[in-house]
N, C-alpha and C positions, 0 to 999 in steps of 0.2 A: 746374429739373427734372433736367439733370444731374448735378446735384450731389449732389442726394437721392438719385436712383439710383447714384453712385458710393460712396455714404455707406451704402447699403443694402446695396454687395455689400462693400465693405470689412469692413462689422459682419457678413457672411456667413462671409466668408473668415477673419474670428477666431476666429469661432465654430466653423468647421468643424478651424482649427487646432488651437483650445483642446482640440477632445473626441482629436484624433489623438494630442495630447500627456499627456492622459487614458490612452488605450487605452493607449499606450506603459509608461504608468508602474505600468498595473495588467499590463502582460504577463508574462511570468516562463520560461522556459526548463525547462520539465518536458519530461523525453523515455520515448519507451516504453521499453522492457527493451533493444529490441536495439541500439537506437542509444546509450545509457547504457554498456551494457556495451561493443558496438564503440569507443567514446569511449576507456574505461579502458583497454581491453586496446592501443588506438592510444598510448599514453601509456608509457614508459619505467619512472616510477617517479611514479603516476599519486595523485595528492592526493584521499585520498576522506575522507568525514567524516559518521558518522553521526550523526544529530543529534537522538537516544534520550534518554532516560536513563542514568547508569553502570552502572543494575541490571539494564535491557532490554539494553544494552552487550555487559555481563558473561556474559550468555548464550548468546548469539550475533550474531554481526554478519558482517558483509563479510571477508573477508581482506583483511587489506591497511588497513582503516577505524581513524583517532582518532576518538576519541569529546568531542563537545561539543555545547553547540546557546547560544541567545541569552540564556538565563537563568543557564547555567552562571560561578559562580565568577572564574571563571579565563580568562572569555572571551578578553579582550584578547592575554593570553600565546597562547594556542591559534593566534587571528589571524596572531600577530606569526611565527607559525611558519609559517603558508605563503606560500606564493609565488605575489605577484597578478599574477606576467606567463605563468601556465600554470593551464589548468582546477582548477577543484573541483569533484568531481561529491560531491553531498549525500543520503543519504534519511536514511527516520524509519519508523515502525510503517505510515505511508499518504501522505500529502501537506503536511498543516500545517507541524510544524517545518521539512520540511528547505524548501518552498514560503520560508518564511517568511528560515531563515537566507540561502539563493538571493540573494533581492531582497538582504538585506542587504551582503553581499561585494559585488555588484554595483553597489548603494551606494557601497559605500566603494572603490572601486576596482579592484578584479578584471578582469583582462580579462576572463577568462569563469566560470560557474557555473552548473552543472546540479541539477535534482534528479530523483529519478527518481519516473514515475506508479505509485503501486500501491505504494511503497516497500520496506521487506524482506519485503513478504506476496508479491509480484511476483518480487524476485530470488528467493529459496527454494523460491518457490512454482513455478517453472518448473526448479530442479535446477541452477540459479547456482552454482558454490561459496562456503562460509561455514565460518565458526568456527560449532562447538559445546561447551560445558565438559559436556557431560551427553549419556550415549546416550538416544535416544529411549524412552518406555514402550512407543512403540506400534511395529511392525514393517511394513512393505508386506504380508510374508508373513503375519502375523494380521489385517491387515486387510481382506485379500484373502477370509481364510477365513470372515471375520465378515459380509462382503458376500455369500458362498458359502453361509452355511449360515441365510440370514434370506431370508424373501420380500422381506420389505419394509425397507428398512432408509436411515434419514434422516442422513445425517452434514455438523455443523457444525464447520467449520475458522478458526479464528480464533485471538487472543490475550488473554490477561489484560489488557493494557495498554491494548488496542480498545475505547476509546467505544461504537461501536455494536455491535461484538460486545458487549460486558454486558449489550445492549438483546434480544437472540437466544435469552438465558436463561431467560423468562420465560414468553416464547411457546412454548419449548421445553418446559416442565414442563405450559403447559395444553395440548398436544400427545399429550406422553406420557399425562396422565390420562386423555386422552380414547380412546387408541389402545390402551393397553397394552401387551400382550407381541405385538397385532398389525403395532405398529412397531418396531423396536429402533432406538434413538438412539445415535449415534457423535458424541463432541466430542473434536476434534483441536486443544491450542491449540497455538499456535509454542514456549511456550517449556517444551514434556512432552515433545514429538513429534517434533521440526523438520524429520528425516530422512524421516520418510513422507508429511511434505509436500511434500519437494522429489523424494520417489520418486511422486509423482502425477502430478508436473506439470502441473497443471490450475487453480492459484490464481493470480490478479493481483490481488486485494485480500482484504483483510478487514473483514468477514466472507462465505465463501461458504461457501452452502448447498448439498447434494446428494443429491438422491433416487432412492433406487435399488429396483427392484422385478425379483427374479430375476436379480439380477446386470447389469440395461442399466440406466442412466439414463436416468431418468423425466425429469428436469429439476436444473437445475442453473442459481443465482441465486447477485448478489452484492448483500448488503444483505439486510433485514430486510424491507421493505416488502412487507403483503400476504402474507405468508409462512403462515399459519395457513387460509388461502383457498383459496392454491395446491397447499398437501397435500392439501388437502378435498377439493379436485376433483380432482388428481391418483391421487387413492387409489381415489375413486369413480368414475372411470371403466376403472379396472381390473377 
C-alpha cells in the first residue's frame, strides 16, 4: 500500500513538473512601453531590433533599431553581430515576430531579450521617438479641425501591414453606406500619418477605433470585434 502510494505521488510530482516546465518554455518576456523603454534608455548603447520587414523598416522605425527578423536572408550574420551577454529589446507591427525572434535568441543563448507588448503601434502611438522618411499627410492641427467641424466623426488608426486592421475595411464601408455624410470616417494608417499618431497619444495596438461625437469620446476600442453593433448603439443613444 505504500508503495502504491509513493508511486502515485512520484507520478504526481512529474506531472506537476512536467506542466511547470511546459509553462516555462511557452513563457516569453513581453514588457509594457514603460518598462521596454526604461530598459533601453538604462542601456549605454542599447541592442534593439525591429523585426518588420525592410519595407515597414524603411519607413519608420525605432531610433537606434537594425532591422531583421527569423526569415530574413542574412539571419545568422545579423545574430553574429550582437552581443549575447547584454539585452536585446525586439518589436514588430504588434507581438508575433518580434514574440517569436524573443524565444529564439533566448534559445540560442542570450542572456536576455525583450519584446515589447503593442509593438511600434504602442511606441508611436504614445509619442516615443522614431525615425520617419515621410512627413505625415495628416496634421494634429487638421485633425483636430476635422473632429471640430463634424458631429459625429469615427476614426480608424492602424497600418497597411496589420492583419486585423485589413479586417476594419470592410465593416468600414458597410458603416459608411449606412451612415453617410451623418458620420465622417477618418483612417489614420502608421505608415501616411505616423506623426499625429504619436501627437494623440492614445494608441497601444493596432487596430484602434475611435468615436467621437461633438468633439468628446463616445468610445474608443482596440480590435475589430463587434465594431458595427457598438456604433449602432453608440449613435442611437445619442
Amino acid at each position: 500500500m505504500k508503495n502504491q502510494i509513493l508511486k502515485t505521488s512520484l507520478t504526481a510530482i512529474a506531472f506537476l513538473w512536467a506542466i511547470a516546465v511546459f509553462s516555462q518554455n511557452e513563457n516569453h518576456n513581453s514588457l509594457s512601453l514603460d518598462s521596454f523603454y526604461s530598459k533601453i534608455k538604462s542601456q549605454k548603447n542599447p541592442q534593439i531590433v525591429d523585426a518588420r520587414t525592410s519595407e515597414e523598416f524603411a519607413l519608420n522605425h525605432i531610433e537606434g533599431a537594425v532591422n531583421f527578423n527569423l526569415q530574413s536572408e542574412n539571419y545568422d550574420q545579423y545574430i553574429a553581430k550582437l552581443d549575447k551577454s547584454k539585452p536585446v529589446f525586439i518589436y514588430s507591427i504588434g507581438a508575433g515576430r518580434s514574440v517569436a525572434l524573443e524565444k529564439e535568441l533566448l534559445k540560442n543563448g542570450f542572456s536576455e531579450a525583450y519584446s515589447l507588448e503593442g509593438g511600434i503601434a504602442n511606441w508611436i502611438g504614445n509619442g516615443k521617438p522614431f525615425y520617419s522618411n515621410l512627413k505625415s499627410k495628416l496634421s494634429l492641427a487638421e485633425f483636430t479641425k476635422i473632429i471640430a467641424s463634424n458631429k459625429n466623426v469615427l476614426v480608424d488608426i492602424g497600418s497597411k501591414y496589420c492583419g486585423p486592421c485589413k479586417k476594419v475595411k470592410p465593416i468600414l464601408e458597410t458603416i459608411r453606406a449606412e451612415y453617410g455624410s451623418n458620420l465622417k470616417i477618418v483612417e489614420i494608417e502608421l505608415e501616411d500619418s505616423p506623426q499625429v499618431i504619436a501627437d494623440l497619444k492614445t494608441v497601444k495596438v493596432f487596430p484602434t477605433l475611435i468615436l467621437y461625437e461633438n468633439g468628446k469620446i463616445i468610445f474608443k476600442k482596440e480590435g475589430i470585434s463587434d465594431l458595427k453593433n457598438e456604433v449602432d448603439i453608440a449613435l442611437a443613444l445619442k
